[in-house]
C-alpha positions, 0 to 999 in steps of 0.5 A: 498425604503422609497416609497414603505415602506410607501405604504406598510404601507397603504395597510395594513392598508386598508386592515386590516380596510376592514378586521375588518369591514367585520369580523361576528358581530356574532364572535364579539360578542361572543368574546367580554370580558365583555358584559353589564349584561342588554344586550342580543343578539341573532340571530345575522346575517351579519357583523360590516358593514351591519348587523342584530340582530333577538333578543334583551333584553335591560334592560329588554325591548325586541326589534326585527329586528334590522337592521344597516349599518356603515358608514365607512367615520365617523370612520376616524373622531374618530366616529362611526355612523350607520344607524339604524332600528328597526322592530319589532312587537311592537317597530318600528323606524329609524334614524342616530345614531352616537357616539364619543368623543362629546357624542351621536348624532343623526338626523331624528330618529323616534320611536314608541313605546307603553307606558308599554314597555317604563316604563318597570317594574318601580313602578310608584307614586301613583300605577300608569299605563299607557296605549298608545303609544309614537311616538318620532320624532328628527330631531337633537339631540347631547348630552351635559350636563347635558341631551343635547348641542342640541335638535329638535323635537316632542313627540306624547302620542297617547291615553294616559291612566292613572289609579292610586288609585284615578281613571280612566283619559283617556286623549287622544292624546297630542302633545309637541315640544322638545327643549335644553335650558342651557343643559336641555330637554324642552318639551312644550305644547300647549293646542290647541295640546291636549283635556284636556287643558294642557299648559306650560313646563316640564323641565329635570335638573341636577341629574335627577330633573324635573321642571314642570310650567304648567296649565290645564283649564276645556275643553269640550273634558276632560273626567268627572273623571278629571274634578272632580279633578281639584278641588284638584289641587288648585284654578283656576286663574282669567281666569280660568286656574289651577296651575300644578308646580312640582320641585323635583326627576323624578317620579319613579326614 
């Protein structure tokens, strides 16, 4: 008796597990009480197990073709792991995602995005715009404090354009490699990866403080508009390299 009892118990619960995986991610949504103010959904298709989003507004930055299959196996472990993909006409990108009592993580995620969607509707220092795109490689990534526990990968601002009250700069591709030191993002350049010069790291902190210890020397690839601006920044070293240092709050923020 006690046997089948115990059987009983267990199929019903595959069953219901079967049964909440494969209900209309459509029908969830709408059921949902409370929905985040800066999400919009539409076009919702499939099911929590393999499904598609047609539409999406998050915090006011539209995505399209959102894709996902679930990986039931992580549930077991308390998790809920996807993964994801993103095809609309101007975001693009895939990867795993996963989220638990650990935080967020993720491993070979890739996003490509142009610079405007990403700032949204910020109001930048200095009246500042920016044009290009952003190619965002992660091959690992989980979440810690105050930003990360762990974090591998490179970012790639493609035709990067800068325009603010004091000018035009067109600065072309840069390339940086990210890493996770004591909890904090550290994005490092490298001045052989960009046309302007630019060496040295930036630092995401705590409460939302950045700490940037950089130089940029005068190259042949920079355009003229920033090499007549170097001279503001400060006095050149003896090997002819300029200070960039920043400590405080992340511009716009």
């Amino acid at each position: 008796m006690k046997q089948a009892v115990k059987y009983s118990l267990i199929g019903a619960v595959i069953f219901s597990f079967f049964l909440l995986i494969n209900t209309p991610a459509a029908w969830i949504w709408q059921l949902l009480p409370n929905k985040p103010k800066q999400v919009q959904l539409s076009e919702i298709s499939g099911s929590l197990w393999q499904g598609k989003i047609g539409y999406a507004k998050v915090a006011g930055r539209e995505l399209e073709q959102l894709s996902w299959d679930l990986i039931p196996s992580a549930l077991l472990g308390g998790n809920v792991a996807l993964d994801l993909s993103i095809d609309g006409a101007v975001v693009q990108g895939k990867g795993h995602v996963q989220y638990g009592l650990a935080g967020l993580q993720a491993q070979g995620l890739r996003l490509q995005a142009p610079l405007p969607w990403l700032v949204g509707k910020q109001r930048l220092p200095l009246r500042t715009r920016l044009a290009g795109g952003v190619t965002l490689n992660l091959r690992t990534l989980a979440q810690g404090l105050p930003w990360c526990e762990q974090l591998q990968g490179r970012l790639l601002l493609e035709q990067l354009d800068v325009n603010n009250q004091f000018g035009a700069y067109p600065l072309g591709n840069i390339a940086a490699n990210l890493g996770c030191q004591q909890g904090q993002v550290v994005v490092q350049v490298d001045q052989a990866e960009n046309r302007i010069g630019v060496n040295g790291e930036l630092r995401l902190l705590a409460n939302n403080q950045v700490q940037v210890n950089a130089t940029i020397r005068e190259t042949e690839g920079q355009p003229d508009s920033l090499r007549q601006a170097l001279s503001f920044i400060g006095k050149p070293d003896a090997s002819g390299a300029y200070p960039l240092n920043y400590s405080g709050a992340i511009p716009g923020l």
